[in-house]
mmCIF file of the N, C-alpha and C atoms, coordinates in Angstrom:
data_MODEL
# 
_entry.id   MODEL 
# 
loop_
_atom_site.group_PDB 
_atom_site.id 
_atom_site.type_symbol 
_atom_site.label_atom_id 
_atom_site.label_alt_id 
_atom_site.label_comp_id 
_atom_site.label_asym_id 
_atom_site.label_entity_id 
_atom_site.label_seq_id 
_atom_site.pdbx_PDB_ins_code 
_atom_site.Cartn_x 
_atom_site.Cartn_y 
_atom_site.Cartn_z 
_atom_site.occupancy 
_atom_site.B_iso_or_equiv 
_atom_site.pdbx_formal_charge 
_atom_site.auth_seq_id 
_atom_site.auth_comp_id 
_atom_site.auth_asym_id 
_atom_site.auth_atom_id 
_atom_site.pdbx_PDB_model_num 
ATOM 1   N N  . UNK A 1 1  ? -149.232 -46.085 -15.396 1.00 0.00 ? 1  UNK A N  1 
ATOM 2   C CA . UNK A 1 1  ? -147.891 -46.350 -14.986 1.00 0.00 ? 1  UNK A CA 1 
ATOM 3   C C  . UNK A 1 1  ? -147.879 -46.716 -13.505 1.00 0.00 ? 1  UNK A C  1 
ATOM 4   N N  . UNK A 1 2  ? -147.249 -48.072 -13.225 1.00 0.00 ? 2  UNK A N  1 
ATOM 5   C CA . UNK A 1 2  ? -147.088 -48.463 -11.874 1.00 0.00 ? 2  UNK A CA 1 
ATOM 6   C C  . UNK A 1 2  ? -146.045 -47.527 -11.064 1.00 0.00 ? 2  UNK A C  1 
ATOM 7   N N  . UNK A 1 3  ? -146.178 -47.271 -9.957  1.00 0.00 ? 3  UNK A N  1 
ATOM 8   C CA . UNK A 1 3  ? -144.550 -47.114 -9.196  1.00 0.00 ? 3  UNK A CA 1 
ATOM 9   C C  . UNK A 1 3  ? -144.434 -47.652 -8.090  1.00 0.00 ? 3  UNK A C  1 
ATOM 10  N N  . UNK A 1 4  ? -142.998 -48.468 -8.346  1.00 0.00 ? 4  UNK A N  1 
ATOM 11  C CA . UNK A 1 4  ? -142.246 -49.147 -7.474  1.00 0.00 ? 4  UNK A CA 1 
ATOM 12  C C  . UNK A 1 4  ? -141.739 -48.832 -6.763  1.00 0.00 ? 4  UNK A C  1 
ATOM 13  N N  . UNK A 1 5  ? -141.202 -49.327 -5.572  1.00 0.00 ? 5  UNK A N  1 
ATOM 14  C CA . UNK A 1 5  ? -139.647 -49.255 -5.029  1.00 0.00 ? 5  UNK A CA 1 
ATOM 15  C C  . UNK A 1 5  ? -138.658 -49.923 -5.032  1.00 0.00 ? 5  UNK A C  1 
ATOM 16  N N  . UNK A 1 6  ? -139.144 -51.050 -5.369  1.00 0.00 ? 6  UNK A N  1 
ATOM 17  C CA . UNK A 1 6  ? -138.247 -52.051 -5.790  1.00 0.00 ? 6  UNK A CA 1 
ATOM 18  C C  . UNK A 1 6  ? -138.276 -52.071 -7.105  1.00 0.00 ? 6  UNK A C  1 
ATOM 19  N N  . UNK A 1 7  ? -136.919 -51.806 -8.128  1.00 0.00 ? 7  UNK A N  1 
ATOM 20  C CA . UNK A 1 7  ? -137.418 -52.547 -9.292  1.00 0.00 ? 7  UNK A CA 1 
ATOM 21  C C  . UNK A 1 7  ? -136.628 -54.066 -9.882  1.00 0.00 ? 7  UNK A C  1 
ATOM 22  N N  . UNK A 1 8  ? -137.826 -54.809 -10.234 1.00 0.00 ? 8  UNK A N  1 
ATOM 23  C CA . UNK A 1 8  ? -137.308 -56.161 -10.273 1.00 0.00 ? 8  UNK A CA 1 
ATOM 24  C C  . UNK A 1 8  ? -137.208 -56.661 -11.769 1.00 0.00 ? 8  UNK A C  1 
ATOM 25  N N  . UNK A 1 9  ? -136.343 -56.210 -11.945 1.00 0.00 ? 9  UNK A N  1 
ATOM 26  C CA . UNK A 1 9  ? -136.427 -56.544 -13.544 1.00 0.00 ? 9  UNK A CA 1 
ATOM 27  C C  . UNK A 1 9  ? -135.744 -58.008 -13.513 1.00 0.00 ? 9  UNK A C  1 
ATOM 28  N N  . UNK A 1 10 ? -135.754 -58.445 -15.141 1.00 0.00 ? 10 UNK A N  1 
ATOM 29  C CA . UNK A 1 10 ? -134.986 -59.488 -15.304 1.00 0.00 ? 10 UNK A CA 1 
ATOM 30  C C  . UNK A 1 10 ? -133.559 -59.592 -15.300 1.00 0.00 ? 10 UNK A C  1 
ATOM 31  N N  . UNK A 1 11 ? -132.803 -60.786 -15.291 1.00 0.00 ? 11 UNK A N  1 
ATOM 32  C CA . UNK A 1 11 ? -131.543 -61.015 -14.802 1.00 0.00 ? 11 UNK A CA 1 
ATOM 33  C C  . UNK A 1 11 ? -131.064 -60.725 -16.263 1.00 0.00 ? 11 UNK A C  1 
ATOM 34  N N  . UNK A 1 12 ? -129.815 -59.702 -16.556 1.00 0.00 ? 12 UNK A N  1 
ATOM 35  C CA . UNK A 1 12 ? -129.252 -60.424 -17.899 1.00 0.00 ? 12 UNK A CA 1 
ATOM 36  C C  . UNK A 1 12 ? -128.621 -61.403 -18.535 1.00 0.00 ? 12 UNK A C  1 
ATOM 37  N N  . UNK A 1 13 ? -129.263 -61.448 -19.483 1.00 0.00 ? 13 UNK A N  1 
ATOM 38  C CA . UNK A 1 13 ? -128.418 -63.216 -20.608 1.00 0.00 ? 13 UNK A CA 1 
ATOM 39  C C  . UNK A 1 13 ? -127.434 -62.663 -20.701 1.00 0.00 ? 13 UNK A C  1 
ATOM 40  N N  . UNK A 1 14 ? -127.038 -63.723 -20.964 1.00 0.00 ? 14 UNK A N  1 
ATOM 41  C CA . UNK A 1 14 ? -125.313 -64.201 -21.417 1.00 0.00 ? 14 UNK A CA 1 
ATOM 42  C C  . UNK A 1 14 ? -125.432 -65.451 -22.536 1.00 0.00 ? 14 UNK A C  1 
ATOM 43  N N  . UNK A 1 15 ? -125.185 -64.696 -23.980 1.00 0.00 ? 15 UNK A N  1 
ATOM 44  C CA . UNK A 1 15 ? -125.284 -65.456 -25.134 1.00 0.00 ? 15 UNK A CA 1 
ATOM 45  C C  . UNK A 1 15 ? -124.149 -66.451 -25.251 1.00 0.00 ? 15 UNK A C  1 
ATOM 46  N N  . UNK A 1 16 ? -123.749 -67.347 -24.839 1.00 0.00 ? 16 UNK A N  1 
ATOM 47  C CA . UNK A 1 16 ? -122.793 -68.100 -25.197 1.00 0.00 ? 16 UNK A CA 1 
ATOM 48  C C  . UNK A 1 16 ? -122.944 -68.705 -25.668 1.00 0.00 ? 16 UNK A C  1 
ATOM 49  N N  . UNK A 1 17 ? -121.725 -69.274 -26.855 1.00 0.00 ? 17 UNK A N  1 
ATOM 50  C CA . UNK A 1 17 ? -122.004 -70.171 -28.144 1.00 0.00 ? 17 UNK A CA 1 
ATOM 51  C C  . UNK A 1 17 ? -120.874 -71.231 -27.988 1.00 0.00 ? 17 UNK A C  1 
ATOM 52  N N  . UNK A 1 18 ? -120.991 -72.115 -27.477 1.00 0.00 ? 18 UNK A N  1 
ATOM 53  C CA . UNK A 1 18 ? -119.913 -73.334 -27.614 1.00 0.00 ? 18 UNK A CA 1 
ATOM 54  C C  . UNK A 1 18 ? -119.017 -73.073 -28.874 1.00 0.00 ? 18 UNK A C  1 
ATOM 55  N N  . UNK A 1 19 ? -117.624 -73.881 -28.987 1.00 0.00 ? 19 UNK A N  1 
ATOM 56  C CA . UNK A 1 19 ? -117.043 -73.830 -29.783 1.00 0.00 ? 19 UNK A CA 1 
ATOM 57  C C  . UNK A 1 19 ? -116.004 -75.594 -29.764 1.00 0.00 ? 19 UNK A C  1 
ATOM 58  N N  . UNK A 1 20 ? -116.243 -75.744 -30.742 1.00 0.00 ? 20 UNK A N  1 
ATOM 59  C CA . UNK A 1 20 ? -115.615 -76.774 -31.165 1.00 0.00 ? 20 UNK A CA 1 
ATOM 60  C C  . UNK A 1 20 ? -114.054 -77.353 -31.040 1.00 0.00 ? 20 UNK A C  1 
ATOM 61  N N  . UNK A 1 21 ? -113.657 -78.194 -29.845 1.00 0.00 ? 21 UNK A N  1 
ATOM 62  C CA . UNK A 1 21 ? -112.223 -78.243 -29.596 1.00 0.00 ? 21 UNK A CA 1 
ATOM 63  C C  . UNK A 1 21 ? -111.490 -79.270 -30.663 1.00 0.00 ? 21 UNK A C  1 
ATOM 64  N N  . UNK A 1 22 ? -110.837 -78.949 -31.628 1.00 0.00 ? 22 UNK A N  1 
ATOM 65  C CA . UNK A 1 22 ? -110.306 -79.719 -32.317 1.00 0.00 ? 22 UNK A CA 1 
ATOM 66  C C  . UNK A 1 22 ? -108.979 -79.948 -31.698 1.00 0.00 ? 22 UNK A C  1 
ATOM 67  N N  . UNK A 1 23 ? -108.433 -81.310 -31.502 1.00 0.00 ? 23 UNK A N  1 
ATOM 68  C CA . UNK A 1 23 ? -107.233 -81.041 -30.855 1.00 0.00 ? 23 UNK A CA 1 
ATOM 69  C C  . UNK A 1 23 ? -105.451 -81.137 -31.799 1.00 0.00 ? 23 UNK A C  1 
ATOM 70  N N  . UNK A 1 24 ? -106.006 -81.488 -32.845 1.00 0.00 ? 24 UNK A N  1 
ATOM 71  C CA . UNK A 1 24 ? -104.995 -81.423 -34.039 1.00 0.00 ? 24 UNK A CA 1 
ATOM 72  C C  . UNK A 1 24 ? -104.369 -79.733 -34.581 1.00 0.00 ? 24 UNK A C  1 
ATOM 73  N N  . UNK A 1 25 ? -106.114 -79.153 -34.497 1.00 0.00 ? 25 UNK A N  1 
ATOM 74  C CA . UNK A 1 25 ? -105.107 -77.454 -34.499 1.00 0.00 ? 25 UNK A CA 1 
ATOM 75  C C  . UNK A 1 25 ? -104.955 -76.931 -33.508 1.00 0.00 ? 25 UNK A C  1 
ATOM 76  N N  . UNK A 1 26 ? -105.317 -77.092 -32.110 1.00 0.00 ? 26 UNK A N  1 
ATOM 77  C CA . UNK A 1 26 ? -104.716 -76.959 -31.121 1.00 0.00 ? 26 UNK A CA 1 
ATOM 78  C C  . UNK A 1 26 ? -103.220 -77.356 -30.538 1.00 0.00 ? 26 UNK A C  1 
ATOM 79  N N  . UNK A 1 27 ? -102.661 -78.132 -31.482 1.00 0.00 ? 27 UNK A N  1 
ATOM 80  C CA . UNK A 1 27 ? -101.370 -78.961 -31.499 1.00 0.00 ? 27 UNK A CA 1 
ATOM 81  C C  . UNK A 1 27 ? -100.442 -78.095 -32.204 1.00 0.00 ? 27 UNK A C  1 
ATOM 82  N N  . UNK A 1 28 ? -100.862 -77.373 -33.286 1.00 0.00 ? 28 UNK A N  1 
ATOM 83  C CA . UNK A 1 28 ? -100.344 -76.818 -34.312 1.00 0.00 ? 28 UNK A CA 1 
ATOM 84  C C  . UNK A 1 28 ? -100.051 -75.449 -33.925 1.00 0.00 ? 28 UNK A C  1 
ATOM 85  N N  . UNK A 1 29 ? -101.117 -74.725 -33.428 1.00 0.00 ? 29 UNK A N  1 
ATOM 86  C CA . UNK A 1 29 ? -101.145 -73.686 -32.958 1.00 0.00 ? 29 UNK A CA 1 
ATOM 87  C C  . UNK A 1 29 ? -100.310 -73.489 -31.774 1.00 0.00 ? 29 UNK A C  1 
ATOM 88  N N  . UNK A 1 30 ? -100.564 -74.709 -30.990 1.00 0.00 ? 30 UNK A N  1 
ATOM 89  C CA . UNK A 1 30 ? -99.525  -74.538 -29.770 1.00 0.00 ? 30 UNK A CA 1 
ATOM 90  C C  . UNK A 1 30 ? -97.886  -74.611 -30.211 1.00 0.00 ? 30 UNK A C  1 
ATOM 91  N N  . UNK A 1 31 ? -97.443  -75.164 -31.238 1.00 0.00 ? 31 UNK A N  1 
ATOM 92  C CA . UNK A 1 31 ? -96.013  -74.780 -31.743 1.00 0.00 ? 31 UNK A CA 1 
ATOM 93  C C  . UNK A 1 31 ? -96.131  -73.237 -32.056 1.00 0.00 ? 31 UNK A C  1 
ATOM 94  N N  . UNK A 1 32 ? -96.782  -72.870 -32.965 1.00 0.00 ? 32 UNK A N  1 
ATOM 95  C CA . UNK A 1 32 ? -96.047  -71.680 -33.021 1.00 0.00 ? 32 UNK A CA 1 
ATOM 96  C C  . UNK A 1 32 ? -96.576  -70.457 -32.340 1.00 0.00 ? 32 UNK A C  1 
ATOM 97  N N  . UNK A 1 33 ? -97.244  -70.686 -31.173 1.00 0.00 ? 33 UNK A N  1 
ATOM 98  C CA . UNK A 1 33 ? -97.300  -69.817 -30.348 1.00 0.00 ? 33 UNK A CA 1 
ATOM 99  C C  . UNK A 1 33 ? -96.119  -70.052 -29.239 1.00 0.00 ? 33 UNK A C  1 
ATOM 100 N N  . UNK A 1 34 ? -95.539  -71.259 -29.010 1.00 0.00 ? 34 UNK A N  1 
ATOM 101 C CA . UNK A 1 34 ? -94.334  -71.087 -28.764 1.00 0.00 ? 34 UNK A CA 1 
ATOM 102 C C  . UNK A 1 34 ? -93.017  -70.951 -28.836 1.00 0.00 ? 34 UNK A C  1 
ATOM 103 N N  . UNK A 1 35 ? -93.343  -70.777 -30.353 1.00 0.00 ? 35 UNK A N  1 
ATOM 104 C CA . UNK A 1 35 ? -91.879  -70.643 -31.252 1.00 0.00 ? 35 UNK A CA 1 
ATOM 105 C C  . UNK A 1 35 ? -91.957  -68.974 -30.946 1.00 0.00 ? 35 UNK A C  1 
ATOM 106 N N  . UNK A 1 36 ? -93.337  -68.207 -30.941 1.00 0.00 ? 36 UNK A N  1 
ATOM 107 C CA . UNK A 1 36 ? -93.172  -66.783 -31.201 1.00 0.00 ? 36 UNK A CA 1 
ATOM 108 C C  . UNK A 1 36 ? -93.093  -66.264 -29.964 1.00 0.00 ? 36 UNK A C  1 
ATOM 109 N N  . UNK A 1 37 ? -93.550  -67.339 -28.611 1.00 0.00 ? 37 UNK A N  1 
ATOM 110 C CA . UNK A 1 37 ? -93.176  -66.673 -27.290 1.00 0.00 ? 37 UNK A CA 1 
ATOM 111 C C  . UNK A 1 37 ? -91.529  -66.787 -27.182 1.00 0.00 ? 37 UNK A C  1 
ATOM 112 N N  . UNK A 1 38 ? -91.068  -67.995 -27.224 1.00 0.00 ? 38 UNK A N  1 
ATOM 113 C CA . UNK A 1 38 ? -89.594  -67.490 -27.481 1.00 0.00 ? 38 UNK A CA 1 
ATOM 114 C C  . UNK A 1 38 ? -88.920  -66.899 -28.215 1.00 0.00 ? 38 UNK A C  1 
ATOM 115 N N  . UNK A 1 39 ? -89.563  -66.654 -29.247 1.00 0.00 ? 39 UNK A N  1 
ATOM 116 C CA . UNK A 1 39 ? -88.503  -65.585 -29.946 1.00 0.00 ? 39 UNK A CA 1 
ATOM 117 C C  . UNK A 1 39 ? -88.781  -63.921 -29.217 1.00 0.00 ? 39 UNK A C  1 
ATOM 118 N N  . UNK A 1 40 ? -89.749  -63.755 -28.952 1.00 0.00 ? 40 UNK A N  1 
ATOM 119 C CA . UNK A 1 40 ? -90.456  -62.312 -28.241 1.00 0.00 ? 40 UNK A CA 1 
ATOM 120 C C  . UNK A 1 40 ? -89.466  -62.605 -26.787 1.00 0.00 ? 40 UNK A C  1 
ATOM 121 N N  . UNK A 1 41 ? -89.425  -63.581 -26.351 1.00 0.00 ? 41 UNK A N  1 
ATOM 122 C CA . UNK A 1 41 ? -88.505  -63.245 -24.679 1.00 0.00 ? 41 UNK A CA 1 
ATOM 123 C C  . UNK A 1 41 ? -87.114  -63.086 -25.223 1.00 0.00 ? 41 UNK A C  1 
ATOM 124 N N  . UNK A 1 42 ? -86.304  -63.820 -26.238 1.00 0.00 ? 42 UNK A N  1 
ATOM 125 C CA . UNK A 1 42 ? -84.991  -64.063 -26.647 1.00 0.00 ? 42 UNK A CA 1 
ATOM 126 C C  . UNK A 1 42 ? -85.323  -61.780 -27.081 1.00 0.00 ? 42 UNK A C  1 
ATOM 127 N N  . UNK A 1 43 ? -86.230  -61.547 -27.727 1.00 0.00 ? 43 UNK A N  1 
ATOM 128 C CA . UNK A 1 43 ? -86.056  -60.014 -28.047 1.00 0.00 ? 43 UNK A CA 1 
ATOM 129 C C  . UNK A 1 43 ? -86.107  -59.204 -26.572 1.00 0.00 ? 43 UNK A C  1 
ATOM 130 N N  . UNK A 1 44 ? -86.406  -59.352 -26.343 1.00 0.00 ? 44 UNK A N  1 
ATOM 131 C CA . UNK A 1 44 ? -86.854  -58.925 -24.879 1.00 0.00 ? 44 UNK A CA 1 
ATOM 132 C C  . UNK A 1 44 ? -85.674  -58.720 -23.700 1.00 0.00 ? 44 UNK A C  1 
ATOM 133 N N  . UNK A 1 45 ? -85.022  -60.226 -23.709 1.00 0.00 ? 45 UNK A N  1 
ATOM 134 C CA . UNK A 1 45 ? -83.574  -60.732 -23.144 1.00 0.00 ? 45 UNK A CA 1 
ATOM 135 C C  . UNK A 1 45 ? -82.670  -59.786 -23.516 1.00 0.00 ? 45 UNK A C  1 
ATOM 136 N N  . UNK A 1 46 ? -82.468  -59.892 -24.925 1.00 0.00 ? 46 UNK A N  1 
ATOM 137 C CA . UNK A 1 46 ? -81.298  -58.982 -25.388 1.00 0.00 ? 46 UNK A CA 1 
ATOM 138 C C  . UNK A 1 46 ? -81.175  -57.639 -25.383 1.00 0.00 ? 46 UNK A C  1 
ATOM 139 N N  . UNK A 1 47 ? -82.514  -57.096 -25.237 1.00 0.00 ? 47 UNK A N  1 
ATOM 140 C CA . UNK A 1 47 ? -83.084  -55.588 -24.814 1.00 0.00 ? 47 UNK A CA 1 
ATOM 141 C C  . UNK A 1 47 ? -82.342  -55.209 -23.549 1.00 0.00 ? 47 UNK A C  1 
ATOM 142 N N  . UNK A 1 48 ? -82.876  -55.868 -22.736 1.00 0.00 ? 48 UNK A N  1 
ATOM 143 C CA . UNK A 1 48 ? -82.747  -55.955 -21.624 1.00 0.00 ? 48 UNK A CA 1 
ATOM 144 C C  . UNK A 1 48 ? -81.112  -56.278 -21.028 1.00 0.00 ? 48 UNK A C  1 
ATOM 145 N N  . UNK A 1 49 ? -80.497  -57.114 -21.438 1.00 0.00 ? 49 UNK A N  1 
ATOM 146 C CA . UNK A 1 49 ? -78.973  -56.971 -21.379 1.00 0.00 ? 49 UNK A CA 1 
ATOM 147 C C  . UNK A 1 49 ? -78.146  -55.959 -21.694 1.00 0.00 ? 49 UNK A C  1 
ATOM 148 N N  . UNK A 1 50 ? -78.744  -55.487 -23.479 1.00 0.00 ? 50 UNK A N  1 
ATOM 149 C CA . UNK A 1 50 ? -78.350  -54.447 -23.885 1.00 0.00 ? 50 UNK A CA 1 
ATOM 150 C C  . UNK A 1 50 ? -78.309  -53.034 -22.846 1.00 0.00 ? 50 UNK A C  1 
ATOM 151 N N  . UNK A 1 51 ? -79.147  -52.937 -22.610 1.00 0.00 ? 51 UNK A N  1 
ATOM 152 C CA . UNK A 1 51 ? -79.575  -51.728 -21.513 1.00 0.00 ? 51 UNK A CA 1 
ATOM 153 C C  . UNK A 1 51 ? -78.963  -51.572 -20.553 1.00 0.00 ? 51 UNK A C  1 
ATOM 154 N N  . UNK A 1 52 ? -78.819  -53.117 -19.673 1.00 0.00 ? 52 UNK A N  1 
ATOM 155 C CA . UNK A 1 52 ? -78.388  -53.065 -18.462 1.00 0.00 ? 52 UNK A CA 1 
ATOM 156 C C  . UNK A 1 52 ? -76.443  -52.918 -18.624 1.00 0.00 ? 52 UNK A C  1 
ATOM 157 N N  . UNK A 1 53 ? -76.127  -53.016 -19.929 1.00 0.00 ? 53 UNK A N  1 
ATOM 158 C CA . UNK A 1 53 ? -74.450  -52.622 -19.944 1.00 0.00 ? 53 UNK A CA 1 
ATOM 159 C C  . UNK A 1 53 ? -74.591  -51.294 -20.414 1.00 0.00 ? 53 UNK A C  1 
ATOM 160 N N  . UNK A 1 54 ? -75.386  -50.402 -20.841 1.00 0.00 ? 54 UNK A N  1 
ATOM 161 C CA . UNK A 1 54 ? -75.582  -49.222 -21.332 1.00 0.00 ? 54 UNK A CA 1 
ATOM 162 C C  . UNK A 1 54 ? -75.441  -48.497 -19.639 1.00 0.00 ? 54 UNK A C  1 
ATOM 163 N N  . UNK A 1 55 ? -76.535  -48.934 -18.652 1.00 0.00 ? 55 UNK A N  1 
ATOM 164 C CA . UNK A 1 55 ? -76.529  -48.309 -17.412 1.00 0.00 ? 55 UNK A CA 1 
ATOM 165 C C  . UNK A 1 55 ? -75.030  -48.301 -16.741 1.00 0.00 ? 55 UNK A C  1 
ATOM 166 N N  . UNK A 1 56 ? -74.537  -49.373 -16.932 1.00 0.00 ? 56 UNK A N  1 
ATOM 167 C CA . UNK A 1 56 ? -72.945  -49.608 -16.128 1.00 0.00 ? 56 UNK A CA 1 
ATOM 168 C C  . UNK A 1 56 ? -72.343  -48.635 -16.821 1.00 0.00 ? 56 UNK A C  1 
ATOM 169 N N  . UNK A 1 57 ? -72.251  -48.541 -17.884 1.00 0.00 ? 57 UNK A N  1 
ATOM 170 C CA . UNK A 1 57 ? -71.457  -47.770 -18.715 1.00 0.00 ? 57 UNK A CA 1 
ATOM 171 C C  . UNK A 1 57 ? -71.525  -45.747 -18.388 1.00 0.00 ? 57 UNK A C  1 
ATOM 172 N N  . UNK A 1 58 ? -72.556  -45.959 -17.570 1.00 0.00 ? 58 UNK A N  1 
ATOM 173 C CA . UNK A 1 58 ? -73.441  -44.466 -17.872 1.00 0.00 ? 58 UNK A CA 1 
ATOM 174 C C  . UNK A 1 58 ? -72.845  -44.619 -16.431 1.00 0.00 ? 58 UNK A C  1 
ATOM 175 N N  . UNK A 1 59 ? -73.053  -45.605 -15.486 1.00 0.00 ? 59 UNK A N  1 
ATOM 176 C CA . UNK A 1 59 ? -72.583  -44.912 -13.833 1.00 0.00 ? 59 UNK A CA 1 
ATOM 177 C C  . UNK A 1 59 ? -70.889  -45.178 -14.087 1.00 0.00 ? 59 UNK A C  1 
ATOM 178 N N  . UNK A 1 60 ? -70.744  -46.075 -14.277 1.00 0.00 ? 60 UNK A N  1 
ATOM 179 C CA . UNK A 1 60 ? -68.542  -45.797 -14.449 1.00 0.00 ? 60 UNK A CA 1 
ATOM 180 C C  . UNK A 1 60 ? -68.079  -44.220 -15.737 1.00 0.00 ? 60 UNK A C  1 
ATOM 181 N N  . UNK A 1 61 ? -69.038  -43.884 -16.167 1.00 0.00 ? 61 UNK A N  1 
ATOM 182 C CA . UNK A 1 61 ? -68.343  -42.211 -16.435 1.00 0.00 ? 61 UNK A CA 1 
ATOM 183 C C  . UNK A 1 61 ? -68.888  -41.709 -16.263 1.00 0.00 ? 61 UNK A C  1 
ATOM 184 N N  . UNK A 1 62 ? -70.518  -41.462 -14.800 1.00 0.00 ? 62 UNK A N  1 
ATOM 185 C CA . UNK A 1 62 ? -70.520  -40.311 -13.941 1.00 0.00 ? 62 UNK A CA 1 
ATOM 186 C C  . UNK A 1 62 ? -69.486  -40.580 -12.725 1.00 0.00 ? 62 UNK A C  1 
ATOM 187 N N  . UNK A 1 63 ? -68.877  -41.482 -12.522 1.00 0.00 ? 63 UNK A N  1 
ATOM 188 C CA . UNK A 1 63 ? -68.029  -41.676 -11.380 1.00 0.00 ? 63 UNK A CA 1 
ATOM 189 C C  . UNK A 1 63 ? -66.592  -40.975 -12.257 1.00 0.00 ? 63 UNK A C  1 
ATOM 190 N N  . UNK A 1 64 ? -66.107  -41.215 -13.315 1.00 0.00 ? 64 UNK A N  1 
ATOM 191 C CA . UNK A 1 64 ? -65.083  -40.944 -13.707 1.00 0.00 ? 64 UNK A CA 1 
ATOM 192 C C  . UNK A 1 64 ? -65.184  -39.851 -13.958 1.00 0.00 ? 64 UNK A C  1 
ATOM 193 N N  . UNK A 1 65 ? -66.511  -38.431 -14.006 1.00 0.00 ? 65 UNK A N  1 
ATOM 194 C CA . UNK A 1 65 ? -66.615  -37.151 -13.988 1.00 0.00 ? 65 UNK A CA 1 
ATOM 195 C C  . UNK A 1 65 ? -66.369  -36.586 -12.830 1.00 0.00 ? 65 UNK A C  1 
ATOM 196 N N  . UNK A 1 66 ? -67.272  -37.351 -11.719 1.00 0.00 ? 66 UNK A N  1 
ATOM 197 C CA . UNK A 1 66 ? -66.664  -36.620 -9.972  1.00 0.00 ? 66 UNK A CA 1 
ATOM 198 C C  . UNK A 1 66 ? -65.748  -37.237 -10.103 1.00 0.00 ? 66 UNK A C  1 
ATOM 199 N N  . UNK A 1 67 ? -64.714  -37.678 -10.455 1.00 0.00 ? 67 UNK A N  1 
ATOM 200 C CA . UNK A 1 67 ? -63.083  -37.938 -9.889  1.00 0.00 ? 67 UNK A CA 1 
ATOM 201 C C  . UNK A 1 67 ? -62.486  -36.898 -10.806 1.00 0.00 ? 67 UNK A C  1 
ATOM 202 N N  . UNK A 1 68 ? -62.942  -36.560 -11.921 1.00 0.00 ? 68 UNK A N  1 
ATOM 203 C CA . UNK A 1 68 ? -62.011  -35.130 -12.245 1.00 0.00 ? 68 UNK A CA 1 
ATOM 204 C C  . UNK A 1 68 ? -62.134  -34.548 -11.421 1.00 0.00 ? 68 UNK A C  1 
ATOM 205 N N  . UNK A 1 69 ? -63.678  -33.878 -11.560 1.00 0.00 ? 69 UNK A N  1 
ATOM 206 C CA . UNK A 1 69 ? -64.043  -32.820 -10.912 1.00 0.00 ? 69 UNK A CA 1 
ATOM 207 C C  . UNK A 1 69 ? -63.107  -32.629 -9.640  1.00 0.00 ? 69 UNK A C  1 
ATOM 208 N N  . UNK A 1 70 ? -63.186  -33.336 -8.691  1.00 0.00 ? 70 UNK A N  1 
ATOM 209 C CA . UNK A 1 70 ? -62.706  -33.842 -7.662  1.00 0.00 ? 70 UNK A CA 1 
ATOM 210 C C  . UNK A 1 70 ? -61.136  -33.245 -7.663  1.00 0.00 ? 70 UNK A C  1 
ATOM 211 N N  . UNK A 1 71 ? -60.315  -33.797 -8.687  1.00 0.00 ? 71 UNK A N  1 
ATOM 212 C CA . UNK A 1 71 ? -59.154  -33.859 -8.942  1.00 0.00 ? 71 UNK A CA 1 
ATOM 213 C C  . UNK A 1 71 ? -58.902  -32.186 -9.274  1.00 0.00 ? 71 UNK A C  1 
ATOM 214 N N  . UNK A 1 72 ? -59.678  -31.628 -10.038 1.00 0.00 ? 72 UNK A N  1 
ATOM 215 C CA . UNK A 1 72 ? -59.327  -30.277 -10.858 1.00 0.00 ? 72 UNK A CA 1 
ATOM 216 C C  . UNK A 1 72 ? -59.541  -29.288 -9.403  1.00 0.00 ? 72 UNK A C  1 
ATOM 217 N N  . UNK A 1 73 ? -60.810  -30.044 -8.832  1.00 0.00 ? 73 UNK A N  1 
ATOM 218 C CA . UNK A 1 73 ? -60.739  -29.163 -7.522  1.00 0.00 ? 73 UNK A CA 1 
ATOM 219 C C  . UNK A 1 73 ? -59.533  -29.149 -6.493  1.00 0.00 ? 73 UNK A C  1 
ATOM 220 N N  . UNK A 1 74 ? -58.751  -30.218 -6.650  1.00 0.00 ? 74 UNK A N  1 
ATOM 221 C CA . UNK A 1 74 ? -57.533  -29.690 -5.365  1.00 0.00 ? 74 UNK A CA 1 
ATOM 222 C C  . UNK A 1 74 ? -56.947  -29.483 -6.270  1.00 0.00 ? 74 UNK A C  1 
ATOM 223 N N  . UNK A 1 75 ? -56.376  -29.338 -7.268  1.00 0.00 ? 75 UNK A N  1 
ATOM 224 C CA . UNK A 1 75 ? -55.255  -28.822 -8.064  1.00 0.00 ? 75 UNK A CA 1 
ATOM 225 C C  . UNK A 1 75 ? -55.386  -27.161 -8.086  1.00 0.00 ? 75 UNK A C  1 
ATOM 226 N N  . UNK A 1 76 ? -56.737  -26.543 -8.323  1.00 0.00 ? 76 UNK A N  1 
ATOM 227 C CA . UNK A 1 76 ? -57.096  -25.130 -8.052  1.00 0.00 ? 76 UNK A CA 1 
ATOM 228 C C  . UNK A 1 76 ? -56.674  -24.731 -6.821  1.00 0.00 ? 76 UNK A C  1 
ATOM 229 N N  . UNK A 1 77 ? -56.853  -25.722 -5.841  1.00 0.00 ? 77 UNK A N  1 
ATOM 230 C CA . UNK A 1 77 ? -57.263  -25.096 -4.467  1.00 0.00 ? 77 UNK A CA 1 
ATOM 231 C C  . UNK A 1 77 ? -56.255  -24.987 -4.250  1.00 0.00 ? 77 UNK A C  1 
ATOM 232 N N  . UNK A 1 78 ? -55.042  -25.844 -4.683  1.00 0.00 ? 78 UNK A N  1 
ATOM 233 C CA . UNK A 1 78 ? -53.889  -25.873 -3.846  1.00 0.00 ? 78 UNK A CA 1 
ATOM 234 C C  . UNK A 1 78 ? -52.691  -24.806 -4.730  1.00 0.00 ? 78 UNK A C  1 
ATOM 235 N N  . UNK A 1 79 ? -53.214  -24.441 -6.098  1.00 0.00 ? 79 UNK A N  1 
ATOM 236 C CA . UNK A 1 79 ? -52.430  -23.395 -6.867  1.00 0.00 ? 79 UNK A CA 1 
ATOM 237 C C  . UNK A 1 79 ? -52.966  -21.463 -6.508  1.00 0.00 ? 79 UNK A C  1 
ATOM 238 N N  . UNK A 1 80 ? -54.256  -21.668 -5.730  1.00 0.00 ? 80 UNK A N  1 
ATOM 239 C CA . UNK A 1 80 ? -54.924  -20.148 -5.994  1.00 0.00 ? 80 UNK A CA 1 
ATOM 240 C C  . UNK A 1 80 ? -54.856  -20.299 -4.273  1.00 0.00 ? 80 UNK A C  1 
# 
C-alpha cells in the first residue's frame, strides 16, 4: 500500500444522453402547459382575492369591537 498526501484520483463522469428535439410535440406540449399555467394562476388569483376580502372583513369588526368596547366603557364610567 502506497501513502500519499495528495490524493489524485480521477475526475467524475457525467453520463449524459442527448435527447431528441422534436419540435411538433414541443408545440403541443407548450399549449397545454399553458392552458394549465393559467388555469393554476386564475386558482391562485381567486384564492388570493378571496382572502384578501376575508382580511378586510376581519379588521372592520376588530375595529367595530374597540368601538363598543370603547363605547360600553364611557357609558359605565359615566353611570358608576
Amino acid at each position: 500500500m502506497a501513502f500519499t498526501f495528495f490524493n489524485n484520483r480521477e475526475p467524475r463522469q457525467f453520463n449524459y444522453k442527448p435527447r431528441f428535439y422534436d419540435p411538433k410535440k414541443e408545440e403541443s406540449t407548450g399549449d397545454a402547459r399553458r392552458d394549465f399555467a393559467r388555469n393554476l394562476h386564475d386558482e391562485w388569483q381567486s384564492k388570493r382575492n378571496h382572502t384578501a376580502d376575508r382580511k378586510n372583513n376581519f379588521s372592520i369588526t376588530i375595529l367595530f369591537m374597540v368601538f363598543l368596547v370603547v363605547i360600553l366603557g364611557i357609558i359605565i364610567w359615566k353611570f358608576f
